[in-house]
N, C-alpha and C positions, 0 to 999 in steps of 0.2 A: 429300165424295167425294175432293177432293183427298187428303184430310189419310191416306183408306184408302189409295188408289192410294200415297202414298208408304209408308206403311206398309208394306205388301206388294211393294214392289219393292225394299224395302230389304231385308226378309230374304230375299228371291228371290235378291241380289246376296248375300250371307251364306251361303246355305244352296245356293241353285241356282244359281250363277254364269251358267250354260249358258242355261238359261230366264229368267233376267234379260238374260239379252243380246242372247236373242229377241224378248221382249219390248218392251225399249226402241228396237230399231231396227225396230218394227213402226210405233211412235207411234200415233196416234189411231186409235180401230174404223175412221172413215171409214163412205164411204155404206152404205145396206143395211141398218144399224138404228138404232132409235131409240129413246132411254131417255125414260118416261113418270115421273110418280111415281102412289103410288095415293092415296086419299084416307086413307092410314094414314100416310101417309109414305114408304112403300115402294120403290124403285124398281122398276119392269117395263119388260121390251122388248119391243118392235114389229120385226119380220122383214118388210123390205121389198122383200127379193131377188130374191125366188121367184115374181114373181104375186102372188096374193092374201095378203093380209099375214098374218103370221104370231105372234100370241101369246103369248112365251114362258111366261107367269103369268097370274095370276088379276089382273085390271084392278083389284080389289078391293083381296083381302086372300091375298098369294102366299103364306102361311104354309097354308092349308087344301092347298093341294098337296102341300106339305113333307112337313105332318104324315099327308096321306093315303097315300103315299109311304112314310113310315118306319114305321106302322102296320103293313105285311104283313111286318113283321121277326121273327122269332120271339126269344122274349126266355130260349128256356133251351137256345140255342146261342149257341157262335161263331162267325163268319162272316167272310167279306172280301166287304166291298161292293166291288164296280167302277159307277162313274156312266158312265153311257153319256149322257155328256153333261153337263156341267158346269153349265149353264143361267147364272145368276146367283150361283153357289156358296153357294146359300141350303139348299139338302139336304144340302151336305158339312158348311157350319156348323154344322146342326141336330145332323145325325148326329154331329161332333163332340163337340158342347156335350152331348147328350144320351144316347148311346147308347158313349160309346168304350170302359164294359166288356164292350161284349159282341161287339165286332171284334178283328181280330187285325191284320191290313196292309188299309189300303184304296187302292184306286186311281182315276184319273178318265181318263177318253179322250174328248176333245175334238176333234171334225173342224174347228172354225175356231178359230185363234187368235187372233180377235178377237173374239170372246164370249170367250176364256178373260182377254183381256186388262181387257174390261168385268167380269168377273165381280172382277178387280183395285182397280177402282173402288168398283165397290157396295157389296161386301164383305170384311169383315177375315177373313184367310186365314192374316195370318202366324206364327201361333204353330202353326199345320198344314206349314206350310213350311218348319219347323225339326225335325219328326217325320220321321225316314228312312223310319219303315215307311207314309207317303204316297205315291203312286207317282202321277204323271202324264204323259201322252203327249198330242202335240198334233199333228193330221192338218195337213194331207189325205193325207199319204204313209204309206201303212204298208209301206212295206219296211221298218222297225226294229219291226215292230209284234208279228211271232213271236216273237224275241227277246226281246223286254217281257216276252210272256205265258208265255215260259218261264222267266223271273225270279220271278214271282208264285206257277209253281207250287207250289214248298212250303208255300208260307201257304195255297193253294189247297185241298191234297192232305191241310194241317193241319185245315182246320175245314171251312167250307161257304161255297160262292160262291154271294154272293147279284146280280144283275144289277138296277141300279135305273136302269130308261129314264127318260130326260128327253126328254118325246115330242114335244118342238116339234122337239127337234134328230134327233129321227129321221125327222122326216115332212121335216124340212129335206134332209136327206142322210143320206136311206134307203140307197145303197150303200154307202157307206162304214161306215156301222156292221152292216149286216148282214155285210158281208165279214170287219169287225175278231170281229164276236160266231161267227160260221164259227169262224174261225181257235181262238178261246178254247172251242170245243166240240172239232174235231179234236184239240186240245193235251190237254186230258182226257182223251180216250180212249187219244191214247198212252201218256200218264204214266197211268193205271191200267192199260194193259195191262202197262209194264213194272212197274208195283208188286205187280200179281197174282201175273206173273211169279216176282219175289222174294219175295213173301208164300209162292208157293205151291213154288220150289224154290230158296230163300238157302240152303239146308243144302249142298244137290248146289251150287247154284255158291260159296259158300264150301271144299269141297272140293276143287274142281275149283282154286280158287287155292292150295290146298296141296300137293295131287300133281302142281300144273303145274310148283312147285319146281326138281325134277331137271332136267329140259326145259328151263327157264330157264336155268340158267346153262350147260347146253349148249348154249346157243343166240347167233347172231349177234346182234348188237346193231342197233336201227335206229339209232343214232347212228353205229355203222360205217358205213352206206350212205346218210346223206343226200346225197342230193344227185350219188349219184353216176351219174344219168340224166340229168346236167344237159345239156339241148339235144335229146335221144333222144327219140322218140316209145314209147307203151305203148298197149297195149289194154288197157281194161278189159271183162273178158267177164263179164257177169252170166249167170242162168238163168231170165229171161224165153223164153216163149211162142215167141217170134221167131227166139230163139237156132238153133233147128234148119232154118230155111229158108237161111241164109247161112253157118252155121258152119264148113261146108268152104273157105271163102275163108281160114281161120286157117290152113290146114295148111301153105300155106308163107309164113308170116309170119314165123316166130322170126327172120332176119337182118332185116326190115325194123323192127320194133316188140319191147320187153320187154312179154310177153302175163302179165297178171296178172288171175287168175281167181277167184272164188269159190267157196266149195266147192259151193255145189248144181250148180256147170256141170261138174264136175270129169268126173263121169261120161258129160257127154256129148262132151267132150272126148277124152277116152281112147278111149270109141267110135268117131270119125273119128282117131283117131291123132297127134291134135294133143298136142304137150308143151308145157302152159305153163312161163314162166321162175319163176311164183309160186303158188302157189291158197291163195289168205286162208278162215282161218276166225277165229269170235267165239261162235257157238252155243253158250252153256251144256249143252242138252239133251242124252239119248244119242239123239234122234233124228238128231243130227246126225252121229251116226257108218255113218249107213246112207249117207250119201252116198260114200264110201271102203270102203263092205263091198264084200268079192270082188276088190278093183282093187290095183292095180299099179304105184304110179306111180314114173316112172323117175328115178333118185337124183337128175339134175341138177336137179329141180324141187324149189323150197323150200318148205318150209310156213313163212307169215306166223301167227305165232296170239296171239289175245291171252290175258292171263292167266284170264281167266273161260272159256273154251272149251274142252269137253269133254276132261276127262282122259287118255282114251285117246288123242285123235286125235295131238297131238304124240308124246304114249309111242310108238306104233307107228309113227312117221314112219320110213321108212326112209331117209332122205338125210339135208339139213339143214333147218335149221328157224331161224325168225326172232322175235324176241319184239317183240310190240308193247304196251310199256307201255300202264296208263290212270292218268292222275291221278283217281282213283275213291274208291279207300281208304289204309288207313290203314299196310294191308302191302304195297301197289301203290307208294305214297308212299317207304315205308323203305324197298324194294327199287332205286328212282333214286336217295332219295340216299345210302344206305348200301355198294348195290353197286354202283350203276351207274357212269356213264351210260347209260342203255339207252334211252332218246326217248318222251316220250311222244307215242300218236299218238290222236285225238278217234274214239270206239267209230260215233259216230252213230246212226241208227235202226236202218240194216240192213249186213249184211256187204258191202252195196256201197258205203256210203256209207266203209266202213273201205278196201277196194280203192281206191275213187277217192284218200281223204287218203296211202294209201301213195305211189301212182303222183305225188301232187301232191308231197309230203317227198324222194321220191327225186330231182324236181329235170323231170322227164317233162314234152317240150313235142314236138307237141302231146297230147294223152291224147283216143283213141278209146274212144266205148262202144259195145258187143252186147250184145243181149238188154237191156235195161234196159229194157224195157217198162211198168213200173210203172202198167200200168190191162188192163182186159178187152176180146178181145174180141169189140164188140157183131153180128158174127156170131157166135157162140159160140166155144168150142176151152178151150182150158187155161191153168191160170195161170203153171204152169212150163213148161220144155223136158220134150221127153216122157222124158228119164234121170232130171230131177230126181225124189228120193224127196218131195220136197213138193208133186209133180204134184197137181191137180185138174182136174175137165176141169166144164166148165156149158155151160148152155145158152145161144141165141141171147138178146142183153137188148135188149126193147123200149126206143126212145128216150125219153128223162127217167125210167124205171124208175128206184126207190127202193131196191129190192133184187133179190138175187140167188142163186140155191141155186146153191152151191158142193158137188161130189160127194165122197167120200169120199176118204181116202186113207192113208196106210202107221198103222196103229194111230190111227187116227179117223175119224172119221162126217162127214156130211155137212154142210155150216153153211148159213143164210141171210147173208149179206154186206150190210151198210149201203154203200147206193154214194151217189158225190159223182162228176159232172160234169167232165171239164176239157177242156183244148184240146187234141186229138190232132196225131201229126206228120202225118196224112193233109188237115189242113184241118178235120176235123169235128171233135165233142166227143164225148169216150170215157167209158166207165163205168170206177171205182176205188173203192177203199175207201178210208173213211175216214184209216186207218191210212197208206194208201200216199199220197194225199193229204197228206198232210204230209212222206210221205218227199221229194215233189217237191218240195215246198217248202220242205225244208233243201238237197237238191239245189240250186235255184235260189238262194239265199241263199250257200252256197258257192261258185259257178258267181260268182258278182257280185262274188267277193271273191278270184277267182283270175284272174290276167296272164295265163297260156297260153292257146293257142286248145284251146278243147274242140269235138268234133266227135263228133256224136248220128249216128252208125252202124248202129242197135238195125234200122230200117228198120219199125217198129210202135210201137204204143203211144202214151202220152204226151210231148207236144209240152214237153221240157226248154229254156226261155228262157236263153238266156246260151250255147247251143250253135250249130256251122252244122248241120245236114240234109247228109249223102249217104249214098249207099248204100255200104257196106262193102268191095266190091270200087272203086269209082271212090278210096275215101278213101285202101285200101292201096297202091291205084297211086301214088297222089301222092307215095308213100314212099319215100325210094330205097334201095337195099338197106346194111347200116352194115357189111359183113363179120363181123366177128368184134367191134365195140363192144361191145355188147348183152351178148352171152354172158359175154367177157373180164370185164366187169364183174360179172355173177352168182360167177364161176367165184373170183372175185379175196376172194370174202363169206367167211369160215372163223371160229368164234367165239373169240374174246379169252378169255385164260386169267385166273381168276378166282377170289378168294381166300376160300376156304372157312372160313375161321375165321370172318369177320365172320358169316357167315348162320347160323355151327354158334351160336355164343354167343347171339346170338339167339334162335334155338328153343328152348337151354336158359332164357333168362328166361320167355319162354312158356309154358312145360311148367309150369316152377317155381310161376306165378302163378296156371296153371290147376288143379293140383293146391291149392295156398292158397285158392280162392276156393270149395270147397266147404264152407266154415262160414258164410261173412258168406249163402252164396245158401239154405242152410238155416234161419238164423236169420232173415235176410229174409221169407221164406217165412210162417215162424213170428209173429211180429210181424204182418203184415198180414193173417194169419186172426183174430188176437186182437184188433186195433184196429179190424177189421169188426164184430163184435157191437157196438162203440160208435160205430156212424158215425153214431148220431142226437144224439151230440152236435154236431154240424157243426163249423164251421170252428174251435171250438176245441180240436179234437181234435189241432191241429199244433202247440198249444203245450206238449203233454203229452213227457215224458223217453221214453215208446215211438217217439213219431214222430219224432224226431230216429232213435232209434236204427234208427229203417225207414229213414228217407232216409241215412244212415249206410253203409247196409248196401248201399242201391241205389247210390251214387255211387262204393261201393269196386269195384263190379265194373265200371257205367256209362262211368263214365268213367279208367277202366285204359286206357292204352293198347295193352299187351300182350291185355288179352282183344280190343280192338279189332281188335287183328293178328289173333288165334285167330279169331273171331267173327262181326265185323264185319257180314255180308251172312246169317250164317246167325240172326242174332237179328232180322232185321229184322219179320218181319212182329210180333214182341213190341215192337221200337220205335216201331213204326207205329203200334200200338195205343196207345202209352204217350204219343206226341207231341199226337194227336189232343186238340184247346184244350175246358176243360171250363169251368163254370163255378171261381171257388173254394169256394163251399160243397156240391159235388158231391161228398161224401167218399165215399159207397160206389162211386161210380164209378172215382174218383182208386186207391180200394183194390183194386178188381179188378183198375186196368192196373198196381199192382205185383205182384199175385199172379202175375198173367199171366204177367211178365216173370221175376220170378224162378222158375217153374215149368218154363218153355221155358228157360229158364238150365240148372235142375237137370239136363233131360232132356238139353239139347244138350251139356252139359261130357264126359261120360264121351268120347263120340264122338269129341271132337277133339282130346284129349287122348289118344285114342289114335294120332288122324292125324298129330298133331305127333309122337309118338313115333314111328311109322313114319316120316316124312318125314326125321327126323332121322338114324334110325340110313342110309335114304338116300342120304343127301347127304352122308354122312362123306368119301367118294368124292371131293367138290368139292373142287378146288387153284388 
């Protein structure tokens, strides 16, 4: 056992410096278990913690677990195991040694790091601890633990998550992995909502980042205005429920606080007569432009918008306008370093979470929220303010209710709503959806990594940790009025002149390549209908002079980075398909996701090459 434990902490210190360093200044498991051998040889441990003793393996022969274990693996997928629970690292070994072509990243989540540390001992880990795509977390704290599981997602989103309990350690410390296994279901839902998302409209937001263009470089830069709220307080006004029982306390705020809105509040703002100093948008959709139908809003208010958000809404800004970079792709990318600096600022889940990182980059201390209710509520009422166009109104939700009928609203029908529990600002626990349940939870993850005091004003909803509680009129009071700070600073924002050649020559390489890639995406095409009638040859059909000239054909358009610029977000749900881990002798499978691709290629090239053409003759304009 020595001889492993050294083994494996020596490539720990090698490969994981961080968890060798854990490790060794944890030294011995210490009380609470006990290593047995079996009559194989085997080591087992005895859980002496908890009460009545605990387990971990078969007294016998812990291999019948293993193998029982890896058994319900399906063996004509790929998958990412996560171990909910490390045990003795005798499942990871197996899985290892036995099954590692048909994984892609595996991970292990371990609540005590003294079984991870015995699991050091017993067994040899370290040629697994030299593999990046291993991922390990080690409790009992998972405040790092969403973060993990949003690192995972693409391996996730690539194949199939398979969860493999190790059920001593969950009967051990049943919280903590129910909580950690929550978390990794909430994170799924949102990463398929936004992949559906762009599955189901990457063409419109592809778009939307070519006609945001013009708007761009008319626009002020967040790099102009970091920072330049430094010590000023802001409001952030969401379009939670709440919003309209307090809203009038905004109306004479503008000298105490920069009032940065969102667009769903927009409308309810303008109703009481309130001018915010900002109202952020991010919404892809054109549903998002019914928040601004019929209104008015008055020049000195800026629009914040990032480059995926609805075409029109920047186009018809009547004032000024603000660009909020994303480090996202690949034209988002060249646009900082080609044009900019223009700042990038993190999109988040929802346009509040984009509000809040402005108010935070501009330097805002302290930074109040309204409306940010982010849960229902369980007397009934609505999910927005009664302006917002995303209003629905439900009914009263029994307590611990699972669900909830959500009513119809502007061009959709009514929904049932999966709810999730939390801790209201009232003292009680409030109903929210899955969805929003995570927004709180990157809320709270950012709230733990920002200096300023934040103060939860919303006066409803969900109890946000890392905030104080007051009511909106006691927080403005506290405020003292800045004169003319505030405004001076808005007023001071005008956008930087900006050199139109670099973007014009650019779109002409664009155009150029988009036009050229209509033979390799035709022959492409071509080629993987004809190597389809032979895909019972299996996997040696890749060493034939056609499949070279398919994969040829797919890596000249693939990986271009000019179609990337063109493209990018509107091919996705064809890259999505195409990423998705196969076996390799899956050849008629492997051939369909190039049909795929290069079909949705053929179909999407005219279009954007027309857009790039409009965009260009455009922007001739830029200086």
């Amino acid at each position: 056992m020595t001889d492993i434990l050294h083994q494996n902490l020596e490539a720990l210190r090698q490969h994981r410096p961080e968890l060798a360093a854990r490790m060794e200044s944890l030294g011995s498991p210490g009380t609470g278990y006990h290593l047995h051998e079996t009559p194989g040889g085997w080591p087992t441990l005895e859980y002496l913690g908890g009460g009545d003793p605990v387990w971990w393996y078969s007294r016998h022969d812990p291999r019948r677990e293993v193998d029982r274990e890896l058994a319900a693996l399906e063996q004509d997928h790929i998958y990412v195991p996560l171990l909910a629970g490390i045990g003795l690292g005798y499942t990871l070994r197996r899985l290892w040694d036995t099954r590692r072509s048909d994984f892609f990243d595996v991970a292990v989540l371990e609540a005590d790091p003294r079984v991870f540390r015995l699991s050091l001992q017993t067994t040899r880990l370290d040629d697994i601890f030299a593999e990046p795509r291993a991922r390990f977390y080690l409790g009992p704290d998972l405040t790092e633990w969403p973060a993990f599981v949003r690192g995972i997602m693409p391996a996730v989103m690539s194949s199939t998550l398979r969860i493999l309990p190790h059920h001593p350690s969950l009967q051990c410390h049943a919280a903590f992995y129910q909580a950690a296994l929550e978390t990794i279901k909430q994170q799924i839902t949102l990463t398929r909502a936004e992949f559906d998302l762009l599955i189901r409209t990457g063409p419109h937001i592809q778009e939307n980042l070519w006609l945001n263009l013009p708007a761009i470089f008319r626009s002020i830069s967040l790099h102009q205005a970091w920072g330049g709220l430094r010590g000023l307080p802001a409001v952030v006004i969401a379009a939670g429920p709440s919003l309209d029982k307090n809203v009038h306390h905004l109306k004479n705020a503008r000298d105490r606080a920069a009032l940065i809105a969102v667009d769903t509040a927009c409308r309810t703002l303008v109703n009481q007569g309130i001018v915010p100093h900002v109202v952020v948008t991010t919404d892809p959709t054109e549903l998002n432009r019914r928040h601004f139908e019929g209104l008015t809003p008055m020049p000195e208010t800026i629009l914040a918008f990032d480059p995926e958000a609805d075409r029109e809404i920047p186009r018809q800004w009547p004032g000024r306008t603000l660009f909020l970079n994303l480090d996202k792709t690949v034209m988002t990318r060249w646009l900082e370093s080609a044009c900019g600096p223009w700042g990038f600022l993190p999109k988040g889940g929802s346009v509040g979470h984009t509000a809040f990182y402005l108010a935070r980059e501009l330097g805002a201390d302290p930074i109040l929220f309204v409306g940010l209710d982010l849960a229902f509520d369980p007397q009934g009422g609505t999910t927005h303010a009664a302006a917002s166009a995303l209003r629905r109104s439900h009914a009263p939700i029994a307590e611990g209710a699972r669900t909830a009928a959500l009513g119809p609203r502007a061009n959709a029908g009514a929904v049932l709503e999966d709810l999730v529990w939390v801790p209201g600002v009232e003292g009680r626990n409030v109903p929210t959806s899955r969805i929003m349940a995570l927004y709180i939870q990157r809320f709270e993850e950012d709230f733990a990594q920002t200096s300023v005091r934040l103060v939860d004003a919303t006066e409803g909803g969900a109890r946000l940790r890392g905030t104080d509680l007051m009511s909106l009129a006691e927080a403005l009071r506290q405020l003292p009025p800045m004169e003319d700070a505030i405004q001076s600073f808005f007023d001071s924002l005008h956008p930087a002149p900006r050199d139109g050649s670099v973007i014009r020559g650019q779109l002409d390489r664009v155009i150029q390549t988009l036009e050229a890639a209509a033979e390799p995406a035709r022959k492409g095409l071509q080629l993987a209908a004809s190597l389809y009638a032979h895909a019972g040859q299996g996997i040696h059909l890749r060493g034939t002079p056609e499949w070279q000239d398919l994969e040829s054909c797919f890596s000249s358009l693939y990986d271009s980075p000019e179609i990337k610029w063109a493209m990018e977000q509107a091919l996705f749900a064809a890259v999505y398909a195409f990423i998705q881990k196969e076996r390799s002798d899956q050849m008629e499978l492997r051939l369909a996701k190039y049909r795929q691709f290069f079909e949705a290629f053929s179909t999407l090239r005219p279009q954007f090459l027309d857009v790039a053409l409009q965009v260009r003759k455009a922007i001739e304009t830029c200086s």
